[in-house]
C-alpha positions in Angstrom: 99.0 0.4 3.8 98.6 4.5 3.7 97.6 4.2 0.1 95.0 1.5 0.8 93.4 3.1 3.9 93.4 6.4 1.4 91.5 4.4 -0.9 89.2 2.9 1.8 88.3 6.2 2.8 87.8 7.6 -0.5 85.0 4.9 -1.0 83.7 5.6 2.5 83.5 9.4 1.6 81.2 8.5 -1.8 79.1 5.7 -0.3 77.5 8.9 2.3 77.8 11.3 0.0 77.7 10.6 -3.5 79.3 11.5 -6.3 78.5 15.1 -7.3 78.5 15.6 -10.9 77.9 19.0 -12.7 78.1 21.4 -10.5 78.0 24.2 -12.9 77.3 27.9 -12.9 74.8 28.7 -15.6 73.8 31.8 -17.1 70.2 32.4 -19.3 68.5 34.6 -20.8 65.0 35.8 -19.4 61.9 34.2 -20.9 63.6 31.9 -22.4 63.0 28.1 -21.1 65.8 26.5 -19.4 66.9 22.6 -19.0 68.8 21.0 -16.2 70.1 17.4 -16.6 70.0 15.4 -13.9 73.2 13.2 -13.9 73.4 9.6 -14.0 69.1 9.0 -13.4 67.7 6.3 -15.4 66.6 7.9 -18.6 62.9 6.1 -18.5 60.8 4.9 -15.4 60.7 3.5 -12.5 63.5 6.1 -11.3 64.9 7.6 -8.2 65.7 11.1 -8.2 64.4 14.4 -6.5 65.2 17.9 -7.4 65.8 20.1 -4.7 65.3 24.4 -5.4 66.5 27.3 -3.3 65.7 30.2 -5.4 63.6 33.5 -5.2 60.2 32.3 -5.1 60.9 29.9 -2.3 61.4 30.4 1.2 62.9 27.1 2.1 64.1 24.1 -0.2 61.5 23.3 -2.4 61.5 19.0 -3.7 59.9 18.2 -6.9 60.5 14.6 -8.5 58.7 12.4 -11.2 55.8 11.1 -8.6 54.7 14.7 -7.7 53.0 17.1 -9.8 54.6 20.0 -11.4 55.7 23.3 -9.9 52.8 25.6 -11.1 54.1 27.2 -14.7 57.4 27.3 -12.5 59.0 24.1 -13.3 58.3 20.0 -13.6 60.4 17.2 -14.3 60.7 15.3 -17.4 60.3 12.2 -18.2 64.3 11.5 -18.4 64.4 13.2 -15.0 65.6 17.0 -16.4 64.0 19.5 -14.9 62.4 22.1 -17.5 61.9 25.8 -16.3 59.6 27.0 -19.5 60.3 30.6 -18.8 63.5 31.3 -16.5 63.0 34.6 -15.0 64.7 36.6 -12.2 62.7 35.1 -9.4 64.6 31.7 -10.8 68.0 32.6 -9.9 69.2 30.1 -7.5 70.9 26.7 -6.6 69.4 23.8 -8.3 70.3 20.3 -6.8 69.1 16.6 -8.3 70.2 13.5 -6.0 69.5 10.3 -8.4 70.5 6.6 -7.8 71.2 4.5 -10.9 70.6 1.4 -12.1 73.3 0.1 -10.2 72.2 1.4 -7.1 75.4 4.3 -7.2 73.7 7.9 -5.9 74.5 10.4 -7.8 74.6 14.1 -7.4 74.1 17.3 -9.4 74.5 21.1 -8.4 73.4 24.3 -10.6 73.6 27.9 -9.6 71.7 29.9 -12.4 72.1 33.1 -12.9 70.1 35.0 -15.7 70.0 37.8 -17.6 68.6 40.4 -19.9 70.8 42.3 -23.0 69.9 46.2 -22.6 69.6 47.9 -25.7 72.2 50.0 -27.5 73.3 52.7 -25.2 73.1 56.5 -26.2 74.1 59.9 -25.6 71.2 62.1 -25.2 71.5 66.2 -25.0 75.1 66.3 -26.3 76.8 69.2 -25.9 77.6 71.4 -28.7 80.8 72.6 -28.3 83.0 72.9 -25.3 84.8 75.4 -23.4 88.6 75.4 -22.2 89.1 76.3 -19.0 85.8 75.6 -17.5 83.6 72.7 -16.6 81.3 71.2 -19.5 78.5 69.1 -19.4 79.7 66.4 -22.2 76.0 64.9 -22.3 74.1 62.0 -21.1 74.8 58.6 -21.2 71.6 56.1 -21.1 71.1 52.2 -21.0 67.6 51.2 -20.5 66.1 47.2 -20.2 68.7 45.6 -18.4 69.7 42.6 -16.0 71.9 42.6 -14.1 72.8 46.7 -13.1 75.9 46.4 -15.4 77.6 49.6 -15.5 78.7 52.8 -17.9 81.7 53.9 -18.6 83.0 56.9 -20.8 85.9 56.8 -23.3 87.7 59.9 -24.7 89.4 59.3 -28.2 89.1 55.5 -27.9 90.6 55.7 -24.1 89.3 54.8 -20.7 88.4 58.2 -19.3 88.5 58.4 -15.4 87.2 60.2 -13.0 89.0 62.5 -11.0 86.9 65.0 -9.5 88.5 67.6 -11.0 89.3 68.1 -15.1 86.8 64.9 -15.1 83.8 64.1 -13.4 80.9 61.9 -13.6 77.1 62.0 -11.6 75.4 58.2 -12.2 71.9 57.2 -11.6 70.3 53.7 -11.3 66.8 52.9 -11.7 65.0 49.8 -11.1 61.6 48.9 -13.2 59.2 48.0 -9.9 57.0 45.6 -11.9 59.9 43.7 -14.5 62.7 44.5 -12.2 65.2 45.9 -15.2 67.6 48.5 -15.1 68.2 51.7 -16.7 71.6 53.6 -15.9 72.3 56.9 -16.9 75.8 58.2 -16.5 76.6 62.6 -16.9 80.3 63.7 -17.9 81.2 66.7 -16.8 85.1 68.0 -18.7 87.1 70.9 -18.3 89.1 71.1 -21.2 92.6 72.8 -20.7 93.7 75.5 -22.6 96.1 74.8 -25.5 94.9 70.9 -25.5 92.9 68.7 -28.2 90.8 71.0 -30.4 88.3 68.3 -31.6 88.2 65.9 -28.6 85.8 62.7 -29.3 83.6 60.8 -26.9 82.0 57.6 -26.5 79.8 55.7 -23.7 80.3 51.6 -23.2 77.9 49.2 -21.1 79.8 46.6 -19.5 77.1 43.9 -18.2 77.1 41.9 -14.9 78.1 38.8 -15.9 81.0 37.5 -17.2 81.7 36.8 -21.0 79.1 38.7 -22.1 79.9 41.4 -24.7 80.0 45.4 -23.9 77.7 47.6 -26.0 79.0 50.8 -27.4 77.4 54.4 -28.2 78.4 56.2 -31.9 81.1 58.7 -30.9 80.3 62.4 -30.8 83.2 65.0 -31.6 82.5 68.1 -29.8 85.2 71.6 -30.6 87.0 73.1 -28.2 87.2 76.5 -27.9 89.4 79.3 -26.0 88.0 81.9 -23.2 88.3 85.0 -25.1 87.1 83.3 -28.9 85.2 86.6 -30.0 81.3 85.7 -29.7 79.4 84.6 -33.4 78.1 87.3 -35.3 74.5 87.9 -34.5 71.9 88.8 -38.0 70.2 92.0 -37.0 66.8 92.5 -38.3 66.2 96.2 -39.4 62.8 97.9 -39.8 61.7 101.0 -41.2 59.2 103.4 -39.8 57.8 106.5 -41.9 55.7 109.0 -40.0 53.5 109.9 -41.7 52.6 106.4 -43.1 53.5 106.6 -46.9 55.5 109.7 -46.2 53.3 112.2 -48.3 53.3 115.1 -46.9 52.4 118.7 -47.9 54.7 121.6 -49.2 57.2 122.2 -46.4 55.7 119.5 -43.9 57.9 116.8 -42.0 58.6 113.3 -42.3 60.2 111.4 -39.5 62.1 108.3 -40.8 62.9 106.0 -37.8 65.5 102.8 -38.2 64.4 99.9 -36.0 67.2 97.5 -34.8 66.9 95.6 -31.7 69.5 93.8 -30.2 72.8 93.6 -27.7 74.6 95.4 -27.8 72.9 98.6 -29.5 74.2 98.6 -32.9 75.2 102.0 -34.9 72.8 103.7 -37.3 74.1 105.2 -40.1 72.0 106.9 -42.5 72.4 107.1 -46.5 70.3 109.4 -49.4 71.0 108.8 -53.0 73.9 106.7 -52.3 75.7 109.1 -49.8 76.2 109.4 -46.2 74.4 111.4 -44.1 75.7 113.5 -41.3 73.5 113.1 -38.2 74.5 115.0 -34.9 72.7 113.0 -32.2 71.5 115.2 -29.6 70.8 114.0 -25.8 68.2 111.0 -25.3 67.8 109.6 -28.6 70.1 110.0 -31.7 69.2 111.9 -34.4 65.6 112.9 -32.1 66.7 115.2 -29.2 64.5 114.9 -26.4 63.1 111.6 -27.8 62.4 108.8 -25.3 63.3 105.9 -28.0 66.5 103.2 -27.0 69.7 104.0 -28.1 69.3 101.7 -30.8 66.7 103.0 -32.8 67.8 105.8 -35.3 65.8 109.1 -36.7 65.8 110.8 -39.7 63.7 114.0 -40.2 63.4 115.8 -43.6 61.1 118.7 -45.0 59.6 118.7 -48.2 60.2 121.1 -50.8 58.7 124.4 -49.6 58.2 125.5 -54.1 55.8 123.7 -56.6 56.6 122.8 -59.8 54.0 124.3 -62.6 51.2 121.9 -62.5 51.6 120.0 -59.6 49.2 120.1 -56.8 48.8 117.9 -53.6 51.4 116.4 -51.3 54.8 115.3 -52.1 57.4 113.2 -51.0 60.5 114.7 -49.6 63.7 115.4 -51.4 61.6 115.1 -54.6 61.0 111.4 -54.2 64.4 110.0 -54.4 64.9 107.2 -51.8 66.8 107.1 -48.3 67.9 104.7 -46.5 69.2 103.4 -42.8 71.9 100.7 -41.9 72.6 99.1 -38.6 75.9 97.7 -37.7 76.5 95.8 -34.9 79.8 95.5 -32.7 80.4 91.8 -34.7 80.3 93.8 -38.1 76.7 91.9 -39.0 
């Protein structure tokens, strides 16, 4: 007797309600048309069967069946009773419900709640650092999705491993933007490391976007391997440019007149001038202001040279001279990195 009145009110349960076939959560890409089957309807006219829509462009249950027209661009029904959307979109997410009695007179239900989706693409790492610094905090670089639905989110990975956030050695500053017209999303997600001292010299790093929906595959950046490098590494040599000045331009000057050779070098810090004729050294006693020009009001890093001419003429030679009877001289700067 407890098994037949089971039974008995088993059939009383389906005979109000139905029997409710399909209910399914469905997933689809945007702009792409989607197709809901409408269980157990009669595949060709006369039929009875009504879809019923609760999505985002509705404000109450909206009912469409064969009799009525169709639904705008939105949706219609076919002629087997499916209900065509030609170009799902995000307004579309929603429950989608089709009550159809058969030939038999047995009602039939079916239940959908779509969910849809747009694939971002790649992600990337834009301004990546250069090389980091142990001991301090580094900006890593930028990690960027653009085009996406739903948020999804980013996620960094150093050498192949999940890398957390912990507000200290590791943190990370996200951003999420929403197109206002296509309603897509574009995340961008900033590392900031402090490498320790004595750790990985050549760390690598890589960004992944993990979408909103399930089964749906993550997307990976190309790794970037950065160098690490100690807090008292001595700073890169710097290339000095060096410049020349004769006064008087050309350097010609008359019996027993003066030439003032000046060695441009500009940089930090000042450099040391060193002076050289014919292949030897010269020794320069800098006096105060300016070496090699007392008094002078150049930078410390510009050098002088004076010489005279000779004060006695050859026989047969007239007009200005150079000074040390033309032979060459020259300057060198040397800075503190040995450039």
């Amino acid at each position: 007797m407890a098994a037949g009145a089971t039974a008995g009110a088993w059939v009383l349960v389906l005979s109000l309600w139905g029997t409710v076939v399909g209910g399914q959560n469905l997933t689809a890409p945007i702009g792409k048309p989607l197709v809901l089957n409408c269980k157990g309807a009669p595949r060709k006219p006369p039929q009875q069967l009504e879809w019923k829509l609760n999505t985002g462009r509705t404000e109450a249950w909206k009912v469409l069946s064969p009799q009525g027209g169709p639904w705008d661009s939105v949706a219609r029904v076919l002629p087997n009773g499916s209900l065509l959307l030609p170009a799902v979109g995000i307004q579309d997410e929603g429950t989608f419900r089709c009550r159809a009695i058969s030939r038999k007179g047995k009602e039939i239900k079916s239940n959908y709640q779509v969910r849809v989706y747009q694939t971002p693409g790649k992600p990337e790492i834009i301004d990546p650092a250069s090389e980091l610094k142990a001991g301090v905090p580094n900006k890593v670089g930028t990690c960027v999705s653009e085009g996406g639905y739903p948020a999804g989110t980013l996620s960094w990975r150093l050498n192949g491993k999940p890398l957390i956030p912990d507000g200290k050695g590791v943190s990370v500053k996200e951003e999420t933007r929403r197109h206002p017209e296509t309603g897509l999303f574009t995340l961008q997600s900033e590392l900031m490391v402090t490498p320790a001292q004595g750790g990985a010299p050549h760390p690598t790093f890589s960004c992944s976007f993990s979408p909103g929906l399930p089964r749906r595959r993550a997307l990976h950046t190309a790794p970037i391997q950065l160098s690490v490098w100690g807090e008292h590494r001595a700073p890169e040599p710097v290339p000095l440019e060096v410049q020349l000045v004769v006064e008087p331009e050309g350097g010609a000057v008359a019996p027993g007149g003066t030439v003032t050779l000046t060695c441009e070098a500009s940089t930090q810090p000042p450099p040391q001038i060193h002076w050289i004729k014919d292949g030897t050294p010269l020794p320069l006693s800098p006096g105060p202001g300016d070496p090699g020009r007392p008094g002078g009001s150049r930078p410390a890093h510009w050098g002088h040279c004076v010489a005279k001419a000779a004060t006695t003429q050859r026989r047969g030679e007239e007009g200005p001279r150079k000074p040390g009877g033309g032979r060459g001289r020259a300057c060198r700067a040397e800075s503190v990195g040995g450039a």
